[in-house]
Kinemage of the C-alpha trace (Angstrom):
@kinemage 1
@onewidth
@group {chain A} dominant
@subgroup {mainchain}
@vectorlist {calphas} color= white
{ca unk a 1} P -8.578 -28.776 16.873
{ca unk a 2} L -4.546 -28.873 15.842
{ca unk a 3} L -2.506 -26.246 17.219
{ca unk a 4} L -1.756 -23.802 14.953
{ca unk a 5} L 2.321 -24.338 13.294
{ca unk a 6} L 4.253 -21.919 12.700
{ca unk a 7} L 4.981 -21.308 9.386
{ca unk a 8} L 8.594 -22.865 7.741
{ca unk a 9} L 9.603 -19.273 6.874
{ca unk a 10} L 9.062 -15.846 8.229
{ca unk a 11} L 6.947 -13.427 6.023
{ca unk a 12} L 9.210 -10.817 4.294
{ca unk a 13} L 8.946 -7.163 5.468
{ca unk a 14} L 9.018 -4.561 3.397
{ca unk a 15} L 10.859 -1.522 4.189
{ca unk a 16} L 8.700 1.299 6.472
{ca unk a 17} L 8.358 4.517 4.169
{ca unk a 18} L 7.342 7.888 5.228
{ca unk a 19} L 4.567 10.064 3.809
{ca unk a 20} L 7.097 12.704 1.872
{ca unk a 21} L 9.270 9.949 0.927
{ca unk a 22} L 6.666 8.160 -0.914
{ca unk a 23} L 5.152 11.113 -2.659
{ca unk a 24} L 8.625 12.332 -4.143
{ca unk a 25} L 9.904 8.712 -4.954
{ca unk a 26} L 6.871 5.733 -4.949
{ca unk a 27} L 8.287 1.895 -4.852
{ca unk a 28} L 8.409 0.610 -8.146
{ca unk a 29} L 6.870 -1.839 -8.313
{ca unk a 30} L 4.101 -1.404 -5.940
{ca unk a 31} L 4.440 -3.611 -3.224
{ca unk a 32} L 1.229 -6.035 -3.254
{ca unk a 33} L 0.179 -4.879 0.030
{ca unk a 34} L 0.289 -1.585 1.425
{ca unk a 35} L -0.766 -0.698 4.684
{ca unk a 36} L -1.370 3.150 5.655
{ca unk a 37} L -1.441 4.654 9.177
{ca unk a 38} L -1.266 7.300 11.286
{ca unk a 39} L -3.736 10.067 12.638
{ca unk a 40} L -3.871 12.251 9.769
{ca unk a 41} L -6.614 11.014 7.663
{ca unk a 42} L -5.898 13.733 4.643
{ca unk a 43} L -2.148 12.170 4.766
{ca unk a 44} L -3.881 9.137 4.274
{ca unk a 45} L -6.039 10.181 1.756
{ca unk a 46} L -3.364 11.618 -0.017
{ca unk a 47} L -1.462 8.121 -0.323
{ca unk a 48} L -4.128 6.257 -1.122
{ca unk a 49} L -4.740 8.570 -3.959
{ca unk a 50} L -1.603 8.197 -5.733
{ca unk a 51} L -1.099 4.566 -4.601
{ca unk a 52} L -4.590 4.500 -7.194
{ca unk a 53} L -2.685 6.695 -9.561
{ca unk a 54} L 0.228 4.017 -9.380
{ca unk a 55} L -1.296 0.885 -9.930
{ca unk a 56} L -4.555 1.996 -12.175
{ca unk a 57} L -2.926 4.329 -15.031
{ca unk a 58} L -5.367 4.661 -17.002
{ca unk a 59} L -7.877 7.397 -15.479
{ca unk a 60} L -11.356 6.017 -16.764
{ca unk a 61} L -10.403 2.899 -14.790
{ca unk a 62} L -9.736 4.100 -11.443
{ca unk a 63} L -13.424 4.290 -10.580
{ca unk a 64} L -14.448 0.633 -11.430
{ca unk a 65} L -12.034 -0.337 -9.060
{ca unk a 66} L -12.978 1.769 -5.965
{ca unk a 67} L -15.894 0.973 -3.839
């Protein structure tokens, strides 16, 4: 097996966001990944929510996109 490389140029970062921040003021655009942590699972829950809300507009098509 090769070694792995390195890639030629670092992945960029988005900025870290906190839970109020992004309810009062979302990214626009959405960035294409979004990655939600902490303890509090209804935060979560919460984000995830209008992250949906975000990206899917149109309500009949939220659910054919959740599984």
């Amino acid at each position: 097996m090769s070694p792995a490389k390195k890639p030629a140029t670092a992945a960029k970062r988005g900025p870290k966001i906190g839970y109020y921040a992004f309810l009062d003021s979302p990214p626009n655009p959405l960035p294409p990944l979004i990655v939600i942590t902490g303890k509090e699972y209804l935060l979560a829950a919460e984000v995830l929510r209008r992250v949906l809300e975000l990206a899917v507009p149109d309500e009949s098509m939220r659910d054919l996109n959740v599984d």
